[in-house]
C-alpha positions, -999 to +999 in steps of 0.1 A: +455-291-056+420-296-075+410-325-093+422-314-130+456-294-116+466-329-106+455-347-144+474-312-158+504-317-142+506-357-139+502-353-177+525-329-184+548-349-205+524-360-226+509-329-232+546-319-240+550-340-269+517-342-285+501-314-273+532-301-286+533-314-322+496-309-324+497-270-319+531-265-343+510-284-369+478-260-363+501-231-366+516-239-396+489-255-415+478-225-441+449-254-452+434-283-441+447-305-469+460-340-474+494-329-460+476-316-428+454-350-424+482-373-427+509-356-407+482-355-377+476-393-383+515-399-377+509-378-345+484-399-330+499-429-341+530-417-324+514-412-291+504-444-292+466-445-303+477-471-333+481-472-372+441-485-378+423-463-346+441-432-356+435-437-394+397-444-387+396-408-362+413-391-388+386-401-418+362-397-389+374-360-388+374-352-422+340-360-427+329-340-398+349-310-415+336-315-451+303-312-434+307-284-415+327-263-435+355-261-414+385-243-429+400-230-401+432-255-385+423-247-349+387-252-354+397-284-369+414-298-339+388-286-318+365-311-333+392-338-331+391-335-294+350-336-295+357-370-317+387-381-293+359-375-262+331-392-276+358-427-282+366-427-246+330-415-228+316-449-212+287-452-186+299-449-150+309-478-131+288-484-100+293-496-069+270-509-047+272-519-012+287-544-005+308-546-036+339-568-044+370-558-067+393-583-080+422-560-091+440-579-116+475-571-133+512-585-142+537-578-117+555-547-121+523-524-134+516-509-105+490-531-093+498-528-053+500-490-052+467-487-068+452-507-044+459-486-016+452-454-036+424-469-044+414-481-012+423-445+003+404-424-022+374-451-017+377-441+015+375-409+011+343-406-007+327-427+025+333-458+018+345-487+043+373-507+028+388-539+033+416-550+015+426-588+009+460-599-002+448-626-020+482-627-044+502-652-021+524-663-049+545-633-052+575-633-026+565-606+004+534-592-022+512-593+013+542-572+034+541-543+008+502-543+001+502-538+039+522-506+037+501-492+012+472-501+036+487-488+063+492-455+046+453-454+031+442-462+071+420-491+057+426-525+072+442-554+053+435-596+054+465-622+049+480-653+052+518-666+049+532-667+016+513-698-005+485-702+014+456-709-007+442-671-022+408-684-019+410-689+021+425-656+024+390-645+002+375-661+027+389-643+060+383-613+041+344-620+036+343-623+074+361-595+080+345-572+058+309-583+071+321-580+108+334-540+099+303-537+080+324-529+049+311-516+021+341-526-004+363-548-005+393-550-024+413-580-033+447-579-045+456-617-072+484-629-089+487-623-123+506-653-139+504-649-174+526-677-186+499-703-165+468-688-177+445-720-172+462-722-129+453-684-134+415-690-144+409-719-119+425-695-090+404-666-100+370-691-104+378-707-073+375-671-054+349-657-077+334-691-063+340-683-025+326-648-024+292-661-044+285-690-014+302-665+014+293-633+004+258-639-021+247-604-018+278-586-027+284-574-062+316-586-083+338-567-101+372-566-117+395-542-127+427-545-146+458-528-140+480-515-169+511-497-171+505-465-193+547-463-205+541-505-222+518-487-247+511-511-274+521-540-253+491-533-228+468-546-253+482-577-252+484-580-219+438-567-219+437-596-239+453-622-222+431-615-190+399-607-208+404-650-220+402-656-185+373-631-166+349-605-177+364-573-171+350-537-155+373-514-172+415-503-167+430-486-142+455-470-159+491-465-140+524-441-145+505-421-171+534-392-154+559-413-167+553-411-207+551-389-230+528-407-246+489-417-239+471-429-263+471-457-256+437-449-235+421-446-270+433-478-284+418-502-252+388-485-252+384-489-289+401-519-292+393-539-269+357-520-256+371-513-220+366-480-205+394-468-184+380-462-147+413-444-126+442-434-139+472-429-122+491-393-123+517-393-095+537-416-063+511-398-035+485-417-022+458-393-035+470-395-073+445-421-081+419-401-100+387-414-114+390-410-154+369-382-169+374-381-209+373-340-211+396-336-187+420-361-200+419-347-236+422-311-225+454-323-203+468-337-233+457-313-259+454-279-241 
């Protein structure tokens, strides 16, 4: 299955609702009047773009129509998907050898899977990959980061359960430079209700791979859970008071029928979204492309 069959049908159920109420309000509309305007508003605020983004795309769109005499509903959402695409278009995110990730996230987002789908499309593309299991708070978080890393083929650095993440960072910096790697991928606890234990922990490794590791790059990307919606936000927010973040990878994206929620961190919050996740198989880790993930939703 290509690259875009995969968004199509991991998005399906998005597409299904507002893909849906988008083309019944195109079909319908005999004008673009106020009526037309405001019930597309409601649809983007109901796919979970928000009230104050979707209001500000709307207006955007009006102008745009106003000035190019567009009377025609289908032209019309054409150009909203042109607007829609422009929001979410960022400059790539590059990765030099060596690079580190820090994947960051909340328990329960997803953040282990898309390690190893990262790690195995990564991979893929050429690249060697360690992973480190650097969350050693969360009870047997090593044992099923290990599967995934199993499955991607790409070997994996731990310690027992509390050791210290920052010596685990530190195994991995030998390891990767004895493979040769040119990534490595290092999995941390997200404990939001002890941000300042979370800040120290995430210095003290950013710390390690700078003294260790001086000529590899740092990065960091955060892990959200597409079905939260508005709530992700919140969660961006927190972590972006304790770390300068790369951009989102964006999980279960298959399991809502909403997803506009892309829009609203990138506008929000002035993160690009980097992967999203469409599916459970080790390959569904895609790297986000804005056309293709406003044609899957819109059609």
């Amino acid at each position: 299955m290509g690259l875009f069959s995969k968004i199509i049908n991991g998005l399906s159920r998005t597409r299904g609702k507002v893909g849906a109420q988008m083309n019944e309000l195109v079909e319908n509309a005999k004008e673009l009047d106020e009526d037309f305007f405001e019930e597309l508003t409601d649809i983007l605020v109901m796919s979970d773009v928000g009230g104050k983004l979707s209001s500000q795309l709307v207006d955007e769109l009006k102008r745009r129509v106003q000035s190019e005499n567009i009377k025609d509903p289908a032209k019309a959402k054409e150009l909203l998907k042109d607007i829609l695409v422009r929001e979410m278009i960022a400059p790539p995110m590059v990765l030099n050898d060596p690079s580190v990730i820090f994947v960051i996230g909340v328990n329960g987002v997803g953040k282990t899977t898309s390690i190893g789908k990262l790690a195995s499309r990564l991979k893929t593309v050429g690249r060697r990959v360690v992973i480190v299991a650097g969350d050693t708070f969360r009870a047997a978080a090593a044992e099923q980061l290990t599967v995934w890393a199993d499955r991607a083929e790409v070997p994996i650095v731990k310690r027992q359960e509390g050791a210290d993440p920052a010596s685990v960072v530190y195994d991995g910096i030998q390891a990767a430079k004895a493979r040769h790697a040119d990534i490595m991928l290092v999995d941390t606890a997200g404990r939001l209700h002890n941000k300042t234990h979370l800040m120290e922990e995430l210095k003290k490794m950013a710390r390690i791979v700078e003294r260790e590791f001086p000529e590899a790059e740092m990065h960091a990307l955060l892990v959200l859970d597409a079905t939260t919606g508005q709530n992700g936000l919140n969660q961006a927010q927190v972590f972006m008071d304790v770390t300068k973040l790369d951009g989102i990878v964006l999980t279960k994206l298959d399991g809502t029928a909403k997803g506009g929620i892309a829009l609203a961190i990138r506008h929000e919050l002035n993160l690009p979204v980097r992967y999203i996740g469409v599916g459970e198989g080790l390959d569904d880790m895609q790297p986000f492309e804005a056309h293709e993930f406003i044609d899957a939703i819109f059609g």
